[in-house]
C-alpha positions, 0 to 999 in steps of 0.5 A: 230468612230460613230458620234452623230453630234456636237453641236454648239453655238454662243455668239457674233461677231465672238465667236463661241463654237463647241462641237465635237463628242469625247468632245473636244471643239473648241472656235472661236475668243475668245470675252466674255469681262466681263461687259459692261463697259471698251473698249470692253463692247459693245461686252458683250454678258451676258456670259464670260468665265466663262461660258465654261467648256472646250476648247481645242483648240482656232481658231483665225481667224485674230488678231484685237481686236475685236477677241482676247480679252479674248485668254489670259484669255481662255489660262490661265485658259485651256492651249488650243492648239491655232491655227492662220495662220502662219505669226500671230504667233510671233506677236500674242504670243507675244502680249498675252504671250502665251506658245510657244508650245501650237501655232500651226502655220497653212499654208493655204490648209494644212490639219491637223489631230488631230484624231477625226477631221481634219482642213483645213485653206484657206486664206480668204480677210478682208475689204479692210479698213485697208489691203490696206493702208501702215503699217504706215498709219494703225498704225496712224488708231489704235494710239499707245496702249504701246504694239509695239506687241499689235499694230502689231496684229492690223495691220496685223489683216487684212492681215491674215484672215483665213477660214477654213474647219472642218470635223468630223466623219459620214461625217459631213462638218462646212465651216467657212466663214468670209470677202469678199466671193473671187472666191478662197473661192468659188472654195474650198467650191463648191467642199466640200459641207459642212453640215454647213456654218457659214457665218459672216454678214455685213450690208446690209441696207449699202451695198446692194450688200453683199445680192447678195454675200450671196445668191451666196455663199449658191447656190456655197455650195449647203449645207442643212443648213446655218447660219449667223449672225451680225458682227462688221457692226451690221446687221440692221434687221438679221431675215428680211434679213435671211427671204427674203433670205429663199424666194428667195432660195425657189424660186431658187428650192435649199433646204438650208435654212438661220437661224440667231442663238440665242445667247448662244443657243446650236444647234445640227448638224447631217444631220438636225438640232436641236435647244436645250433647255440650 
């Protein structure tokens, strides 16, 4: 099969759309609340999902929230296939009720071929905020919502917190990384050398050492191109630091270069990258 490239684009959090080779499209982490108004309105992007036109297959990441709020919705008006680590599984179509069959239960370092592109999960490490405390104190964090479902998801939200590895054809690599950066994820993506690493950002004006992290997990990949952008922490200034760090990666002699995407901007990924007019 020849490969054309994907096309990606980012919305908000963690909700991102690729567009494969074939057509098929994949949506990360489901966030496209409505409006502004009600418990998720600070995450309203200006688009909904309305604004997709396909999806065939959900990627939940972990199950707060903040990551799953519209799954229901993209389920209900595309029957996808949802994927979302094993130990989730129950909870999480429970809590949404989704159609049993349409759950595809993924184990870590399994990889999965679904005919024009083929998807490896690794475990990845949540902020240790909530992933250390026993279930009740986390349940006393998050208060009863009515739901024992909708409780449990947010609990263990942060026990279960997947990357993964998707690969298309004409050799195009996307490593999703989101969390802490573990030695695992690094041994695992030091030896891909993907085309693409979508990295989620903190904030660094709080945390300080994420910078160092940051540029750690680039030189590890070793990749042509690299994205990230702000996550639940609200990155204070994403262009000042993905600026410096291009500085800093010059420096260092590595060709990787840090882009901080627009939201809803589609981006062409080949063996470059191509920034399209919507």
């Amino acid at each position: 099969m020849q490969s054309t490239g994907l096309k990606y684009r980012w919305f908000v959090e963690n909700c991102h759309e690729i567009v494969l080779p074939s057509g098929r499209v994949i949506l990360i982490d489901p966030m496209l609340p409505p409006s502004k108004e009600g418990k998720m309105g600070g995450f309203y992007s200006g688009y909904t999902v309305d604004d997709l036109e396909r999806v065939d297959f959900v990627f939940v990441s972990h199950t707060h929230g903040d990551h799953i709020d519209q799954l229901r919705e993209v389920c209900e008006k595309f029957n996808p296939v949802v994927l979302v680590h094993q130990a989730s599984v129950i909870t999480l179509a429970k809590a949404e009720d989704l159609r049993v069959r349409k759950v595809v239960p993924l184990t870590d370092f399994q990889e999965y071929d679904f005919g024009d592109f083929k998807f490896t999960p690794y475990p990845g490490t949540h902020v240790a905020t909530i992933g250390d405390k026993p279930v009740s104190e986390a349940l006393n964090m998050f208060g009863k919502s009515g739901n024992e479902y909708k409780d449990d998801t947010m609990v263990f939200g942060s026990c279960f917190n997947t990357n993964f590895l998707l690969e298309v054809p004409g050799g195009i690599r996307v490593a999703f990384i989101q969390g802490m950066y573990t030695d695992l994820t690094k041994q695992i993506f030091y030896r891909k050398n993907p085309t693409l690493v979508i990295r989620q950002l903190s904030r660094i004006d709080l945390f300080p050492e994420i910078y160092d992290q940051l540029l750690e997990c680039v030189e590890d990949t070793q990749t042509g191109l690299f994205a990230f952008m702000c996550h639940h922490h609200k990155e204070k200034d994403p262009a000042a630091t993905s600026a410096q760090m291009n500085v800093d990666l010059e420096k260092k002699g590595l060709a990787t270069r840090v882009f901080v995407p627009v939201a809803g901007k589609w981006i062409r990924v080949t063996n470059s990258i191509e920034f399209e007019e919507n």
